[in-house]
PDB file of N, CA, C and O in Angstrom:
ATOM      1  N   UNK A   1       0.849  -1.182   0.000  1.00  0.00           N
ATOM      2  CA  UNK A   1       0.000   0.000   0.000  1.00  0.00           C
ATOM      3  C   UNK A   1       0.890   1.240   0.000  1.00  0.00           C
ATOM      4  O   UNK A   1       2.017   1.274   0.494  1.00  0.00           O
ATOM      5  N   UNK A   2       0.331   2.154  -0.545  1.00  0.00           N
ATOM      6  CA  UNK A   2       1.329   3.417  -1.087  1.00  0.00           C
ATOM      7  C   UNK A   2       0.278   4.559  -0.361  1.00  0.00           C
ATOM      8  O   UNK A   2      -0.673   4.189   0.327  1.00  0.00           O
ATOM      9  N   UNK A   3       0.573   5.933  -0.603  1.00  0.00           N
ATOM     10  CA  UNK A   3      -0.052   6.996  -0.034  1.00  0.00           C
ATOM     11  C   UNK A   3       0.097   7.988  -0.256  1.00  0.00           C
ATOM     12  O   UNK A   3       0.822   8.451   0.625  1.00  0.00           O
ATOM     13  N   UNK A   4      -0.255   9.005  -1.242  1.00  0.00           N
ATOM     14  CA  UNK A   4      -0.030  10.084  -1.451  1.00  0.00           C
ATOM     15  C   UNK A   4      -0.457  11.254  -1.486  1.00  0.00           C
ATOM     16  O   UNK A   4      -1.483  11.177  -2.163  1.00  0.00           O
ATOM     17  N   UNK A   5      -0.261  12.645  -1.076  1.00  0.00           N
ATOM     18  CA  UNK A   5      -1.075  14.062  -0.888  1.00  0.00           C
ATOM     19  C   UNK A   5      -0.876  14.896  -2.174  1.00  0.00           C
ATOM     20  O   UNK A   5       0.198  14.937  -2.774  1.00  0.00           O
ATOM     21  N   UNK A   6      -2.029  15.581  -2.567  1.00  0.00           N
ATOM     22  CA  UNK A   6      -1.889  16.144  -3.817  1.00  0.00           C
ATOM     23  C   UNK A   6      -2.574  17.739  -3.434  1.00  0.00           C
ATOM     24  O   UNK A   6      -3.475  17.893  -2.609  1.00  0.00           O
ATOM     25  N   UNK A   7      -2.094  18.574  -4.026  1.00  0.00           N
ATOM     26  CA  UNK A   7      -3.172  19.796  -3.967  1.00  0.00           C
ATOM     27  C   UNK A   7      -3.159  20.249  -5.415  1.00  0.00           C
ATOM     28  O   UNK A   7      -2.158  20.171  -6.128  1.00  0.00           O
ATOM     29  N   UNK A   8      -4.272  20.701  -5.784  1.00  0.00           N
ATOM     30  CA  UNK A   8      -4.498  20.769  -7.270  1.00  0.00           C
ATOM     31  C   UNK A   8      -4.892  22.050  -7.171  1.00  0.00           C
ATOM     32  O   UNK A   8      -5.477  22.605  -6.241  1.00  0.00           O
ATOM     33  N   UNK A   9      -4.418  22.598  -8.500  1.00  0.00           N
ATOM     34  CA  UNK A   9      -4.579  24.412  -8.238  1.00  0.00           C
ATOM     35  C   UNK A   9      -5.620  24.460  -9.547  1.00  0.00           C
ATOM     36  O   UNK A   9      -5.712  23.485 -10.292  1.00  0.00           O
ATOM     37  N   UNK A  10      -6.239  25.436  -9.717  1.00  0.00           N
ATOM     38  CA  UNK A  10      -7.156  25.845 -11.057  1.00  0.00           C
ATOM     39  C   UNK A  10      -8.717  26.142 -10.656  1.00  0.00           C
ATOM     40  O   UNK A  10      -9.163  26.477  -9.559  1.00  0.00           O
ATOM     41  N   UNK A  11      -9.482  25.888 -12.028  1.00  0.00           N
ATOM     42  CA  UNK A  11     -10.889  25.696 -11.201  1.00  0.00           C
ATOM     43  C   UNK A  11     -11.394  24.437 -11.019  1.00  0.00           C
ATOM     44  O   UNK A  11     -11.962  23.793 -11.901  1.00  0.00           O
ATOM     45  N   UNK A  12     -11.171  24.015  -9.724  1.00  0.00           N
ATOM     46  CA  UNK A  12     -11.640  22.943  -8.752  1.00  0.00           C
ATOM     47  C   UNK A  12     -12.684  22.929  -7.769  1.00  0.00           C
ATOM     48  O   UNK A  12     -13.205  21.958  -7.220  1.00  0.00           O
ATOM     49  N   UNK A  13     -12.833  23.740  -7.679  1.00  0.00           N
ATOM     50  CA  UNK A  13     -14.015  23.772  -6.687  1.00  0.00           C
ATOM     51  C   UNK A  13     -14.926  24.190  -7.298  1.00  0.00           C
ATOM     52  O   UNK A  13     -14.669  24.914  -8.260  1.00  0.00           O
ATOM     53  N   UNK A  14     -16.510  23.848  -6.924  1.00  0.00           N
ATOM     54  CA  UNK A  14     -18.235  24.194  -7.657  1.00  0.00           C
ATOM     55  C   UNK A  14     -18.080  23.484  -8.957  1.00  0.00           C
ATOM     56  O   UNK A  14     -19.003  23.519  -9.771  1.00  0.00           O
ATOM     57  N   UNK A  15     -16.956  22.832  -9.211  1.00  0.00           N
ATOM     58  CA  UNK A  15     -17.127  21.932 -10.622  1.00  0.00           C
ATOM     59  C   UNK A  15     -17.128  20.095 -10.586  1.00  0.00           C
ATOM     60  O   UNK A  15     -16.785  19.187 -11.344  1.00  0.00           O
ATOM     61  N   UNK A  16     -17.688  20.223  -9.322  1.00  0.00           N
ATOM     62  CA  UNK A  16     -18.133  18.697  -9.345  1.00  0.00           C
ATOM     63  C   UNK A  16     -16.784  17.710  -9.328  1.00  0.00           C
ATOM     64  O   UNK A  16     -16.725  16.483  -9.411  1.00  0.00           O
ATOM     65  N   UNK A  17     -15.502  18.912  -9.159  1.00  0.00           N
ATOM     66  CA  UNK A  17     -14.415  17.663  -9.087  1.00  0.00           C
ATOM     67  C   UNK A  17     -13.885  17.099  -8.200  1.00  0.00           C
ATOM     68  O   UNK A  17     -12.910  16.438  -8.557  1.00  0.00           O
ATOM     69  N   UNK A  18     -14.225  17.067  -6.691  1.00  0.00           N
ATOM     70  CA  UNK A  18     -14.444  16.324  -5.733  1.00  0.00           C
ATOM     71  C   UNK A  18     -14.898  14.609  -6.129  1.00  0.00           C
ATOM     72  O   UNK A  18     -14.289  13.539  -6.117  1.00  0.00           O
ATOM     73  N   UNK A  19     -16.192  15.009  -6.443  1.00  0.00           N
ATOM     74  CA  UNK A  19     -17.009  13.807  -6.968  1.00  0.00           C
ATOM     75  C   UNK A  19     -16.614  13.342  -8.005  1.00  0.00           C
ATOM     76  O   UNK A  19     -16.981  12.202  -8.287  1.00  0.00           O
ATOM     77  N   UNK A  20     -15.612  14.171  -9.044  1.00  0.00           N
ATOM     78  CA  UNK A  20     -14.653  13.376 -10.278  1.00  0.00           C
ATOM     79  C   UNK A  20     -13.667  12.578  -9.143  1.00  0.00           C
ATOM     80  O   UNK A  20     -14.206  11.472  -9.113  1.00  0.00           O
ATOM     81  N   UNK A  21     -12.831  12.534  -8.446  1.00  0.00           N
ATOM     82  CA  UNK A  21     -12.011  11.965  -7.691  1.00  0.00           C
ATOM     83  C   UNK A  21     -12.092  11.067  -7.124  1.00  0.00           C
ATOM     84  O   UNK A  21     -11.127  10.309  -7.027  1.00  0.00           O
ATOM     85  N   UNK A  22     -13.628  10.735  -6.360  1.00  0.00           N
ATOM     86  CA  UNK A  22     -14.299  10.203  -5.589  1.00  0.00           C
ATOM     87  C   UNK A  22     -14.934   8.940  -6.345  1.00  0.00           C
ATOM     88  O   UNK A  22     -15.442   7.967  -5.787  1.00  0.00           O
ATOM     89  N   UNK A  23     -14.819   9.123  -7.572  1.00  0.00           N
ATOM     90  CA  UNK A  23     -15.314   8.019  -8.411  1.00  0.00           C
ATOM     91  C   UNK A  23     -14.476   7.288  -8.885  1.00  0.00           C
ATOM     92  O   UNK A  23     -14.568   6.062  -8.944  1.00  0.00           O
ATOM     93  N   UNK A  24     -13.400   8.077  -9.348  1.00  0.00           N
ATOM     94  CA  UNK A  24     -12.251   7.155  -9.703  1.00  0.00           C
ATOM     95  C   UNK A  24     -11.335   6.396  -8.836  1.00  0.00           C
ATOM     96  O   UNK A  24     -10.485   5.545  -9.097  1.00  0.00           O
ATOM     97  N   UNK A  25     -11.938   7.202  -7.172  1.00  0.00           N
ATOM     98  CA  UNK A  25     -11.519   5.900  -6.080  1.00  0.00           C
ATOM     99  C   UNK A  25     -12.007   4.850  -6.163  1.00  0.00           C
ATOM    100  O   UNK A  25     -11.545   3.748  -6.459  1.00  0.00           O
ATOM    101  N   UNK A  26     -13.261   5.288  -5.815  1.00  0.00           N
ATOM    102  CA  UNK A  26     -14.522   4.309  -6.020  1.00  0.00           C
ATOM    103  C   UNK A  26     -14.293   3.106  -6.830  1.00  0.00           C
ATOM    104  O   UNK A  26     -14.297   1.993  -6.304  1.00  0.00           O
ATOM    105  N   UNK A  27     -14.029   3.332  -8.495  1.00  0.00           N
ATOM    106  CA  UNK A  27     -13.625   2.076  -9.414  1.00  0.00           C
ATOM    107  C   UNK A  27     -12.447   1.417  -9.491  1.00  0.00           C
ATOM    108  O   UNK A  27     -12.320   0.427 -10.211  1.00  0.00           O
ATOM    109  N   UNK A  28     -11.215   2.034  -8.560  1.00  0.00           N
ATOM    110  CA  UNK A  28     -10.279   1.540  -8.676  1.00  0.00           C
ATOM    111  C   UNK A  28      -9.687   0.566  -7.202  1.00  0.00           C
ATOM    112  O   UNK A  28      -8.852  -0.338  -7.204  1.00  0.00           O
ATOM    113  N   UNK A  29     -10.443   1.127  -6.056  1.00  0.00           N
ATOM    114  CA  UNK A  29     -10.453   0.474  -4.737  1.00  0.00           C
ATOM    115  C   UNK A  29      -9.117   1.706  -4.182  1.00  0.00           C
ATOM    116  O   UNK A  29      -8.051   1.474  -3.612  1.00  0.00           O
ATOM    117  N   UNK A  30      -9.326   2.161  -4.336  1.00  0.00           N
ATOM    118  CA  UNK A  30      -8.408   3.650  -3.106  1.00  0.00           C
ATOM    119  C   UNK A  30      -9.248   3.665  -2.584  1.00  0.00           C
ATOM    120  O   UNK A  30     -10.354   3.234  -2.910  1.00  0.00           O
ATOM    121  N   UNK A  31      -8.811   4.347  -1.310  1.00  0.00           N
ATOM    122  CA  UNK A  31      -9.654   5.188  -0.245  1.00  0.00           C
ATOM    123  C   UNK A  31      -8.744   6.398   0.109  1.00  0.00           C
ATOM    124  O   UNK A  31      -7.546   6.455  -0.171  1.00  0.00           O
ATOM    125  N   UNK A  32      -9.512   7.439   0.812  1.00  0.00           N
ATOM    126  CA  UNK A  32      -8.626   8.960   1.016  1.00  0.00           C
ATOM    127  C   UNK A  32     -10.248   9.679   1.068  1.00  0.00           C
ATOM    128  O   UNK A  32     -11.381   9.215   1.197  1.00  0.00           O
ATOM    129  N   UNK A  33      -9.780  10.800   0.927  1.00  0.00           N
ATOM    130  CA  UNK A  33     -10.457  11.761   1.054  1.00  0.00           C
ATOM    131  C   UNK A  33      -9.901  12.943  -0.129  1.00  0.00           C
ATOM    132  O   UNK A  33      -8.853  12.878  -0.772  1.00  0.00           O
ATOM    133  N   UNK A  34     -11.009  14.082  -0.190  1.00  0.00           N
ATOM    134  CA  UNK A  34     -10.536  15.163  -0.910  1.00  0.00           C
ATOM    135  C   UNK A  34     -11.402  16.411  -0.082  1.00  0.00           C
ATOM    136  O   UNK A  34     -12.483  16.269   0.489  1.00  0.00           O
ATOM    137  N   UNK A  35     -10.645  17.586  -0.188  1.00  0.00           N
ATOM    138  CA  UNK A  35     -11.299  18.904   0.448  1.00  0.00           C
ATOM    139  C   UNK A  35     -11.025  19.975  -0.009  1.00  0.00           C
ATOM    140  O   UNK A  35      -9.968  19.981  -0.640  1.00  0.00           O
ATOM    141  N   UNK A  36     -11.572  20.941   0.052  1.00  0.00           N
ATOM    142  CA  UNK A  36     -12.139  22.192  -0.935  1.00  0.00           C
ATOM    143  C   UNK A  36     -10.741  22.768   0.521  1.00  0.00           C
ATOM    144  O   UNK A  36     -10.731  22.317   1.666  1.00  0.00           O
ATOM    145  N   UNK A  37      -9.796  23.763  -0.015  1.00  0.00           N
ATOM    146  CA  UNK A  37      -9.231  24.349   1.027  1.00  0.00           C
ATOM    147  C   UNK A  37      -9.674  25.755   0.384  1.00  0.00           C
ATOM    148  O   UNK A  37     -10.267  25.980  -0.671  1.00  0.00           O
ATOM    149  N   UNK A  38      -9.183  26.631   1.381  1.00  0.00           N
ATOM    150  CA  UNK A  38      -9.760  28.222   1.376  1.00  0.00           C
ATOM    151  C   UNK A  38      -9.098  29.246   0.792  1.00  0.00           C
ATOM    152  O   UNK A  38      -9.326  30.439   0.991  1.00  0.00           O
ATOM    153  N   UNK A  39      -7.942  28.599  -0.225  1.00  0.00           N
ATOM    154  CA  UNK A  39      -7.047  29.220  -1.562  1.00  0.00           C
ATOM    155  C   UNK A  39      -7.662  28.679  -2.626  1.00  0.00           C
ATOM    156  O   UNK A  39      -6.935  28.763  -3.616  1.00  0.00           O
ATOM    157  N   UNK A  40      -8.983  28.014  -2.905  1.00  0.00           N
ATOM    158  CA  UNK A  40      -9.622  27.304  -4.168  1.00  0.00           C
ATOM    159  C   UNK A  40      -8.874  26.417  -4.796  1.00  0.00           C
ATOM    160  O   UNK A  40      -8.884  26.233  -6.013  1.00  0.00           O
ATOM    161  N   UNK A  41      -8.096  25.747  -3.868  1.00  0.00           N
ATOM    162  CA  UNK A  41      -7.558  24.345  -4.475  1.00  0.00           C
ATOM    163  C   UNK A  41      -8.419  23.448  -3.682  1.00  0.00           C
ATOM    164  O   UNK A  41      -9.432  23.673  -3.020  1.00  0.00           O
ATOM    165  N   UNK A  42      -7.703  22.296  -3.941  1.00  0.00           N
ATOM    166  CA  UNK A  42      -8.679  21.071  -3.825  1.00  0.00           C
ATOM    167  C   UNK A  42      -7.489  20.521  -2.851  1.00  0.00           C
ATOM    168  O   UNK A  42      -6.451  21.116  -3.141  1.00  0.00           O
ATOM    169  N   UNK A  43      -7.261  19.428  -1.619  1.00  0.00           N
ATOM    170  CA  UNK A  43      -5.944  18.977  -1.411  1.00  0.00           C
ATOM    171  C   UNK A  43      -7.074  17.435  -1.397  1.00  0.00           C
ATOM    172  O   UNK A  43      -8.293  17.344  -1.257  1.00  0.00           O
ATOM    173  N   UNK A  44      -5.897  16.288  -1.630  1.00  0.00           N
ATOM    174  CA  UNK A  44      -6.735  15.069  -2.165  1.00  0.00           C
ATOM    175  C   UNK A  44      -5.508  14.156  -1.129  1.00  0.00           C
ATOM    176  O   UNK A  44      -4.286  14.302  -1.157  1.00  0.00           O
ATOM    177  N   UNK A  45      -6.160  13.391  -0.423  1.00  0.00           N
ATOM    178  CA  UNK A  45      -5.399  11.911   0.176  1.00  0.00           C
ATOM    179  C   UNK A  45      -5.290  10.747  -0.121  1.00  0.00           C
ATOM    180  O   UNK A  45      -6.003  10.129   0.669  1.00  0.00           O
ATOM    181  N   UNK A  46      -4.949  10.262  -0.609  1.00  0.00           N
ATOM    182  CA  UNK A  46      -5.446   8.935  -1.678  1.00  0.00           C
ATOM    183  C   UNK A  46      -4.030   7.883  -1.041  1.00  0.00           C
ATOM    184  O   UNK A  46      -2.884   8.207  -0.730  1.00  0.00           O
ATOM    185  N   UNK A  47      -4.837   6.345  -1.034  1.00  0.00           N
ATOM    186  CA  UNK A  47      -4.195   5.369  -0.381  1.00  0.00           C
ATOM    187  C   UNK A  47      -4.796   4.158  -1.320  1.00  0.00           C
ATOM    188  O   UNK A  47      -5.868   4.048  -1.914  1.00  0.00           O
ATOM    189  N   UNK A  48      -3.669   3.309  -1.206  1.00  0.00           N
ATOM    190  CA  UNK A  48      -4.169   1.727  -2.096  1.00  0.00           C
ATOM    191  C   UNK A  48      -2.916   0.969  -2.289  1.00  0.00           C
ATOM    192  O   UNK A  48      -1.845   0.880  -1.688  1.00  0.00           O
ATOM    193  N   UNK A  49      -3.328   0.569  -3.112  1.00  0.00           N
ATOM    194  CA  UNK A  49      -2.186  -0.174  -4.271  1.00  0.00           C
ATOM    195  C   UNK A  49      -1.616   0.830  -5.101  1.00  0.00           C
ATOM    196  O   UNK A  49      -2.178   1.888  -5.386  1.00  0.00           O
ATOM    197  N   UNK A  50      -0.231   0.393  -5.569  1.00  0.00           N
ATOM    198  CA  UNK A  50       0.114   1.702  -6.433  1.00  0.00           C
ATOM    199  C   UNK A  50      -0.500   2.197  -7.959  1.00  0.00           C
ATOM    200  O   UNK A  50      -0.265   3.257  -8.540  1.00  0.00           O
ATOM    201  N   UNK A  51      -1.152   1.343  -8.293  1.00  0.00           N
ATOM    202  CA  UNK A  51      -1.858   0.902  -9.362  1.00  0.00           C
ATOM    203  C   UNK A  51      -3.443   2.024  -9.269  1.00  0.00           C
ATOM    204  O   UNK A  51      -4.054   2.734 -10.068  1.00  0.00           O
ATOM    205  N   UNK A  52      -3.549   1.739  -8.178  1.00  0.00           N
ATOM    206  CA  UNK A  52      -4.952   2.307  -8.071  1.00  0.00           C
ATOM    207  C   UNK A  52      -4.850   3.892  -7.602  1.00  0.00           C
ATOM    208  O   UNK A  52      -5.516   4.760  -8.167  1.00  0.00           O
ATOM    209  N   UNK A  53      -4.195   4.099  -6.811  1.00  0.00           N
ATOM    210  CA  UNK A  53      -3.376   5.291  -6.412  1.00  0.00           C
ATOM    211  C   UNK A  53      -3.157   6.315  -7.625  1.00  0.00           C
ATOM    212  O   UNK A  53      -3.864   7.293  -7.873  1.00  0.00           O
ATOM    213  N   UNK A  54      -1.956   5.854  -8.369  1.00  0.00           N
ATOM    214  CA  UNK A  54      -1.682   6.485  -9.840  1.00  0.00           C
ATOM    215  C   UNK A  54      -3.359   6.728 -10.728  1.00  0.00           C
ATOM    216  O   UNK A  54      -3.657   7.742 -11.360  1.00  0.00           O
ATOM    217  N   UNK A  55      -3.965   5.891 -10.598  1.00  0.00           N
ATOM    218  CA  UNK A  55      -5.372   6.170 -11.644  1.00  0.00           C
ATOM    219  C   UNK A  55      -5.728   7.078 -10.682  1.00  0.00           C
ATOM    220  O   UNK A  55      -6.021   8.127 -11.256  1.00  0.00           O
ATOM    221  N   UNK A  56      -5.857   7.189  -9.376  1.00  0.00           N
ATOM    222  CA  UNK A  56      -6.600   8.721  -9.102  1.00  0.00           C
ATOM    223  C   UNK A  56      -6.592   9.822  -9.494  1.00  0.00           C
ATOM    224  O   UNK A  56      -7.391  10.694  -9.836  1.00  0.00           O
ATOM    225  N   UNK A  57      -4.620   9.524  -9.313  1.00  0.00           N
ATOM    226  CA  UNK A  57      -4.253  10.586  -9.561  1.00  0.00           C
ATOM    227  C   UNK A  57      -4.286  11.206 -11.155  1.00  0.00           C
ATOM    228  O   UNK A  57      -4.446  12.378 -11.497  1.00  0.00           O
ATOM    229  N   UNK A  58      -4.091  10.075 -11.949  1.00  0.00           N
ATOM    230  CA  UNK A  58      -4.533  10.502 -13.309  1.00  0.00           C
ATOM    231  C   UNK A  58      -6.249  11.216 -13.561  1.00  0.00           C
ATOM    232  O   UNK A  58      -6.568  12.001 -14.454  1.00  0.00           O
ATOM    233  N   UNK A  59      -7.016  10.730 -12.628  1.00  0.00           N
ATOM    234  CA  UNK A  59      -7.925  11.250 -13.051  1.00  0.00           C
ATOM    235  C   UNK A  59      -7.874  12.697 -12.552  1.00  0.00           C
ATOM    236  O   UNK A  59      -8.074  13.466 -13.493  1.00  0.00           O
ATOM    237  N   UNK A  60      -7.700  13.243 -11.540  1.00  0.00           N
ATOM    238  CA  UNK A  60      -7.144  14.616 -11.087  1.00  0.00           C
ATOM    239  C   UNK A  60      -6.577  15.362 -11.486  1.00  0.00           C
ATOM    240  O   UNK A  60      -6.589  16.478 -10.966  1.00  0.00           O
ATOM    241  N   UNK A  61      -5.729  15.052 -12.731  1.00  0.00           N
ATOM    242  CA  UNK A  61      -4.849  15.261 -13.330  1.00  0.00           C
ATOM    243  C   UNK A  61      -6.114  15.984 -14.696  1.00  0.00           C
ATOM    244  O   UNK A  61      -6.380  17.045 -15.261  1.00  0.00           O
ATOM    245  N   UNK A  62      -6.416  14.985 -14.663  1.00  0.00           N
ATOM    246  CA  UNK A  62      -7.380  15.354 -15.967  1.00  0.00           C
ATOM    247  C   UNK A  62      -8.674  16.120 -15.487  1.00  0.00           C
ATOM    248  O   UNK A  62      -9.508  16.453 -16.330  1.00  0.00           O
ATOM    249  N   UNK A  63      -8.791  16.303 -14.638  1.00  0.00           N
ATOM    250  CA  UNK A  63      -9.865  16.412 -13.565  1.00  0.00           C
ATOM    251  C   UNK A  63     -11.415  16.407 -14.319  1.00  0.00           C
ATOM    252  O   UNK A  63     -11.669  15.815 -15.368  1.00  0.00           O
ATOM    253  N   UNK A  64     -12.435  17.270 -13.461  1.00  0.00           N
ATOM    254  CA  UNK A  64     -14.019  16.808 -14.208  1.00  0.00           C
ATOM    255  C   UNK A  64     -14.264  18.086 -15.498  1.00  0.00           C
ATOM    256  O   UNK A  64     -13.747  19.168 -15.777  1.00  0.00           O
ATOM    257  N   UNK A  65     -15.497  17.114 -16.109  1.00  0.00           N
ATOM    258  CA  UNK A  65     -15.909  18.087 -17.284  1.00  0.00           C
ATOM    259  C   UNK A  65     -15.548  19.180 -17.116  1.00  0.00           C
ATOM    260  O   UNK A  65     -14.505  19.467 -17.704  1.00  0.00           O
ATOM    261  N   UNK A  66     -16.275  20.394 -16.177  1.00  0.00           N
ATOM    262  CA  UNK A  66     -16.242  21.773 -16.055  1.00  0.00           C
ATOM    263  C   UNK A  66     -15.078  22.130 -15.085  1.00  0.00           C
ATOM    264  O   UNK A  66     -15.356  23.122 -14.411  1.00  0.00           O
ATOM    265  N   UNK A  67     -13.855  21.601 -14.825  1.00  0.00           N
ATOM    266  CA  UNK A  67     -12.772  21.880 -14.266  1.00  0.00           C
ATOM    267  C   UNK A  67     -11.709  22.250 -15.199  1.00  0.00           C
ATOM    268  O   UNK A  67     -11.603  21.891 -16.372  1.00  0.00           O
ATOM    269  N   UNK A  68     -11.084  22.867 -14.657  1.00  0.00           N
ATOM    270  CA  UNK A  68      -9.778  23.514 -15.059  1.00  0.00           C
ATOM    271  C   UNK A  68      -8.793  23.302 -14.189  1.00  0.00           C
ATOM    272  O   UNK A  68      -8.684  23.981 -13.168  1.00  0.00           O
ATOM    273  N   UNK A  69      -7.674  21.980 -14.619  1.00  0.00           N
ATOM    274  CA  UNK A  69      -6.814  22.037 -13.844  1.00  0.00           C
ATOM    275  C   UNK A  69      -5.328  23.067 -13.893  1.00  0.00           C
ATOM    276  O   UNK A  69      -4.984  23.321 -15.047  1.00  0.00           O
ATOM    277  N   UNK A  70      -4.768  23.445 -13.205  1.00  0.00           N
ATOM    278  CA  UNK A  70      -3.459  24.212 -13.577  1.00  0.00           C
ATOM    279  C   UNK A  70      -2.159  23.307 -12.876  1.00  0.00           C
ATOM    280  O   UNK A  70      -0.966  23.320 -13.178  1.00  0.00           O
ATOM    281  N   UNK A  71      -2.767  22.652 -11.995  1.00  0.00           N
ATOM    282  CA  UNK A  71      -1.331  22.225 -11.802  1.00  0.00           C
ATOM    283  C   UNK A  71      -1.452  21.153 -10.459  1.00  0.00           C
ATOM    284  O   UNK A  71      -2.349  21.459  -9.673  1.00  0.00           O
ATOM    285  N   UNK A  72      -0.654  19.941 -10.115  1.00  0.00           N
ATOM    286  CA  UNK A  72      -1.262  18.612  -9.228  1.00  0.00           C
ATOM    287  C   UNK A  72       0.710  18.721  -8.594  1.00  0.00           C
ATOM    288  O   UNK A  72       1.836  18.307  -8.872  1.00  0.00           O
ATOM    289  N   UNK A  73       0.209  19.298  -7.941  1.00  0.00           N
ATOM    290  CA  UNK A  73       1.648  18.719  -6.785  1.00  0.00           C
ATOM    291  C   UNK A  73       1.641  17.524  -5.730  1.00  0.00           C
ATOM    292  O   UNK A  73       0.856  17.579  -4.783  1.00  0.00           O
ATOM    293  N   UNK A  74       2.368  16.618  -5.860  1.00  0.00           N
ATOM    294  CA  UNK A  74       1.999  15.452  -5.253  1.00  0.00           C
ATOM    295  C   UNK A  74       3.407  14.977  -4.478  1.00  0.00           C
ATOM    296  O   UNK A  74       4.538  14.798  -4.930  1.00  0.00           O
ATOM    297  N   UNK A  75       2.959  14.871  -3.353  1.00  0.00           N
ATOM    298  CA  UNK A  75       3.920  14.337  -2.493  1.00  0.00           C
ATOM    299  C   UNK A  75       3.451  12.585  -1.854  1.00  0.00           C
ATOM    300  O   UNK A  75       2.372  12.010  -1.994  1.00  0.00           O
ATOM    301  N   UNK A  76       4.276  12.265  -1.392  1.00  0.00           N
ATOM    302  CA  UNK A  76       4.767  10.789  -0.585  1.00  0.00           C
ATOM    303  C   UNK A  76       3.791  11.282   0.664  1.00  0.00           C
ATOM    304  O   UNK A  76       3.536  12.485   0.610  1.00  0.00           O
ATOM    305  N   UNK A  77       3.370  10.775   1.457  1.00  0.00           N
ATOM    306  CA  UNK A  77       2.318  10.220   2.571  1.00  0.00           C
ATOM    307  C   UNK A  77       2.069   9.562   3.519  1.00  0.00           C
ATOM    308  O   UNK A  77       1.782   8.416   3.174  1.00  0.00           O
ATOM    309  N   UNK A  78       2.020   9.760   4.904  1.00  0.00           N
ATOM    310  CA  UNK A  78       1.675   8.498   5.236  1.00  0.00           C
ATOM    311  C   UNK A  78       0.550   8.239   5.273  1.00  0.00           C
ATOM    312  O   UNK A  78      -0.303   9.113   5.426  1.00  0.00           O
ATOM    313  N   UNK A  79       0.134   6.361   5.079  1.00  0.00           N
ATOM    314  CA  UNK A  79      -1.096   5.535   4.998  1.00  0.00           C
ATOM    315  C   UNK A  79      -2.103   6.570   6.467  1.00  0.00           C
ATOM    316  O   UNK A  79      -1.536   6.924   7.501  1.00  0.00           O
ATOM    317  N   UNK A  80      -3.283   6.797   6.231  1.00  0.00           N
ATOM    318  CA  UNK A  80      -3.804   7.018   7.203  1.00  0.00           C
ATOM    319  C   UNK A  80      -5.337   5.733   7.576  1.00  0.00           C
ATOM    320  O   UNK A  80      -6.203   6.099   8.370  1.00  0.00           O
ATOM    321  N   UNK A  81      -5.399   4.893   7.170  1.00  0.00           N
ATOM    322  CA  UNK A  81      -5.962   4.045   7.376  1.00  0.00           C
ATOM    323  C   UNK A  81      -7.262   3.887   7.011  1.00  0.00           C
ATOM    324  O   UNK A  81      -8.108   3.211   7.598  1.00  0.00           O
ATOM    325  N   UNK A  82      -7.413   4.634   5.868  1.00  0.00           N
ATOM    326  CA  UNK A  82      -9.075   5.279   5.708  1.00  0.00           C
ATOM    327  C   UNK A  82      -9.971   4.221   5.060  1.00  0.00           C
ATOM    328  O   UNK A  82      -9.556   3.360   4.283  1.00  0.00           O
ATOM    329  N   UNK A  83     -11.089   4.350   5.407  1.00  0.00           N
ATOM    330  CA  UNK A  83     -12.230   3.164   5.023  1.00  0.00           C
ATOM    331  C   UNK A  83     -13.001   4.027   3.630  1.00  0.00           C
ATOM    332  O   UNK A  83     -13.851   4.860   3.947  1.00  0.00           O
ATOM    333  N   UNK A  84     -12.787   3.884   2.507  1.00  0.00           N
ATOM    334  CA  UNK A  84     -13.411   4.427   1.819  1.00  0.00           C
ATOM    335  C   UNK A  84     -12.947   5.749   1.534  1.00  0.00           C
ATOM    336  O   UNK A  84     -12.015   6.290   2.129  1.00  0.00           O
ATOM    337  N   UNK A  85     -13.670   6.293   0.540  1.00  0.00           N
ATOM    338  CA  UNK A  85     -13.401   7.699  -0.281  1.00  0.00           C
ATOM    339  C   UNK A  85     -14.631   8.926   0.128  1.00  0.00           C
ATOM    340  O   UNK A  85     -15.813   8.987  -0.211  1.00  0.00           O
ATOM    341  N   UNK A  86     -13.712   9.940   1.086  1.00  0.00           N
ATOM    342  CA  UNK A  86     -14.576  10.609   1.481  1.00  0.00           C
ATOM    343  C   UNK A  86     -14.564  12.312   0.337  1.00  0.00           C
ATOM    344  O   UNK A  86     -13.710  12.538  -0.521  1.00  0.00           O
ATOM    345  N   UNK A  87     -15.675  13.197   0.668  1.00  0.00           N
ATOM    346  CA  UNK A  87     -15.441  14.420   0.658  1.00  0.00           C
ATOM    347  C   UNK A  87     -15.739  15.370   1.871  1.00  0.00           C
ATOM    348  O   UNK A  87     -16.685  15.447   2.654  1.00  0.00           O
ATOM    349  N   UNK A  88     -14.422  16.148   1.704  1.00  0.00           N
ATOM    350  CA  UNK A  88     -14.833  16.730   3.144  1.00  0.00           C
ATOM    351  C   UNK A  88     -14.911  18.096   2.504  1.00  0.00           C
ATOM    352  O   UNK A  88     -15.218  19.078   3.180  1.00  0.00           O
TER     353      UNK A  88
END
């Protein structure tokens, strides 16, 4: 199991890309969380296999329909033990 923190800069927030993230946990078996922070990025926790991990992050990367990503900084993590894919 791998673990990694991301904060994604652009337009991320009110564009449903929480719930883009949250799905591609969902199909891939990650768990983490993602949260709207109060600079209009998004910061995302994502835990799994490395396999499943990387597809999050690809999808974040690409993020949802009406998003605009500018940029996914991603650091190393530790596992926080999470049951599922939250939004906070």
């Amino acid at each position: 199991m791998v673990a990694r923190r991301a904060i994604v800069t652009g337009r991320v927030q009110g564009v449903f890309f929480r719930a883009h993230v949250q799905d591609a946990a969902e199909r891939h078996g990650a768990t983490g969380w993602a949260a709207n922070r109060g600079d209009g990025s998004v910061e995302i926790h994502v835990e799994g296999p490395p396999e499943a991990v990387e597809a999050v992050l690809a999808a974040a990367r690409s993020g949802s329909p009406r998003s605009q990503v500018e940029g996914v900084h991603v650091r190393d993590a530790e596992p926080e033990g999470c049951s599922g894919f939250a939004s906070r």
